[in-house]
C-alpha positions, 0 to 999 in steps of 0.5 A: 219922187227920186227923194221919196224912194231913197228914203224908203230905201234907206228905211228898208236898210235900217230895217234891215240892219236892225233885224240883222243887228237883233239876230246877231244879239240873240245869236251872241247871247245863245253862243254865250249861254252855251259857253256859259254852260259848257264852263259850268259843266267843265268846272263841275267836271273838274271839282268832280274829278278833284274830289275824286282824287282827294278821295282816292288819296285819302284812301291811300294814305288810310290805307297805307296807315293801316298795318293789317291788309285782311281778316278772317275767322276761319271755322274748323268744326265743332266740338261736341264734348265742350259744346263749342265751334272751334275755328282759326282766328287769322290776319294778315299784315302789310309789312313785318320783320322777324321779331314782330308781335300780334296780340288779340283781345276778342270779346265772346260771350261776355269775356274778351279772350287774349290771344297771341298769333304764331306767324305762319308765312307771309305775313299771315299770323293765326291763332286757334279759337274755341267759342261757346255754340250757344253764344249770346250776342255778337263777337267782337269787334276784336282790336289787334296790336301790332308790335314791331322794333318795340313800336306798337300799332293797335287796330280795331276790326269788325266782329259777327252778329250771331255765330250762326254766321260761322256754323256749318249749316247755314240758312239761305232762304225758304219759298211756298210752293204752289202758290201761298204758304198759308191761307185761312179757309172755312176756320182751317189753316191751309199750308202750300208746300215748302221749300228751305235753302241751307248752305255750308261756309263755302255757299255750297249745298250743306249736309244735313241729317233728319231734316222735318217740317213742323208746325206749331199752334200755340207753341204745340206741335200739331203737325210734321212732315219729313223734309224732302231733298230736292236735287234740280238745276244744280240746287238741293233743297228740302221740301214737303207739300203733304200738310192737313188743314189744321183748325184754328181760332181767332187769337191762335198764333201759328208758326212753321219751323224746320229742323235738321242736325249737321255731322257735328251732331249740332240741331238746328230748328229754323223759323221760316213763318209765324202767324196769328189768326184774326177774324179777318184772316192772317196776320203776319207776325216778325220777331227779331229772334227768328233771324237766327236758328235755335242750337241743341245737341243731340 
């Protein structure tokens, strides 16, 4: 008897003991998953922050390659007798001395123009610039040549898209007042009211003149309403609201336009929305010339 319980003592023990030596495994295996994981994540860390550094070294030394820190195309107006919007052509460098040169080759209305920039302090070295209102196409992109101890450095910097990015009024954006800009009801176009955002070069509200809605049908003229200004919560906008229903067909194609004319006595006719009638009502219609306003002078 005494025999029989030390072995059942023993079993229980070994028991035990096996149940003990399995905990501790499974213990030791989630302490070494978790380290396992915690080295993974450290050594993600690590080639994180070394790229990283590399990045930012990179970016430094490309930097440091780079002769020229900034630049601008600065508008100063527009001239009405050459039809052209004049403007400072400037960039800045990060190191010169007294007998450095700057040159410029700027692509415009299918000529590149050569210009040469007068220092005028600190590094700032500008030229004046006249260029075409009624461009075609972008300018630049401008490549630039640095000439210092008779060594020369050229770079290539961006252009614009439109020079409409550099004339004085500027559109920022347009919204349907009421609730929709355009429905097609009983065969009649019914418009909502109108409102359209213009800015100057420094973002602030822009001074305009004979600000008019219209809308074409067809590419005729049906109807036109004066542009209201708007003063409210520190914006100024132009809107209108009084339009008629305006009867339209199938296959018509409509569009809403806005056009102003700044001090420079330079026109500018916006397309906020063009559409085209279908027998299921509206359909929306973008051309990529609507982007940019269409210039005349007065």
């Amino acid at each position: 008897m005494k025999r029989s319980w030390m072995q059942i003592t023993s079993l229980t023990l070994t028991a035990v003991l096996a149940v003990v030596v399995f905990w501790q495994g499974a213990q030791l295996e989630a302490l070494e998953q978790q380290l396992r994981a915690g080295l993974d994540e450290l050594e993600d860390v690590a080639r994180t922050e070394a790229d990283n550094a590399a990045s930012r070294v990179e970016t430094a030394l490309r930097e440091e390659a780079e002769v020229i820190t900034d630049y601008a195309m600065v508008p100063t107006g527009l001239d009405r007798e050459t039809r052209t919007l004049t403007a400072d052509w400037t960039v800045t460098l990060r190191a010169w001395s007294a007998d450095t040169r700057v040159q410029a080759e700027l692509p415009a209305a299918g000529e590149t123009q050569t210009l040469t920039l007068t220092h005028q302090g600190g590094g700032v070295f500008s030229v004046p610039v006249s260029l075409p209102v009624e461009l075609e196409g972008g300018i630049g992109p401008v490549v630039v040549t640095v000439t210092t101890g008779g060594v020369s450095s050229a770079e290539s910097l961006g252009g614009w898209w439109s020079i409409t990015w550099l004339l004085p009024v500027r559109y920022s954006g347009s919204g349907s007042v009421g609730g929709h800009p355009l429905e097609l009801q009983n065969g009649n176009a019914e418009l909502g009211g109108w409102d359209v955002f213009l800015v100057d070069g420094c973002g602030a509200a822009a001074s305009v003149h004979s600000p008019v809605f219209r809308l074409l049908q067809n590419g005729e003229m049906v109807q036109e309403l004066p542009g209201q200004q708007i003063r409210e919560d520190g914006t100024v906008r132009h809107g209108c609201t009084e339009w008629q229903p305006q009867p339209c067909a199938p296959g018509d194609e409509l569009a809403v336009t806005f056009t102003c004319t700044d001090d420079f006595g330079l026109t500018y006719t916006f397309t906020l929305r063009r559409y085209r009638v279908t027998e299921d009502g509206l359909e929306h219609i973008n051309e990529d010339s609507d982007a940019y306003p269409v210039l005349t002078w007065e």
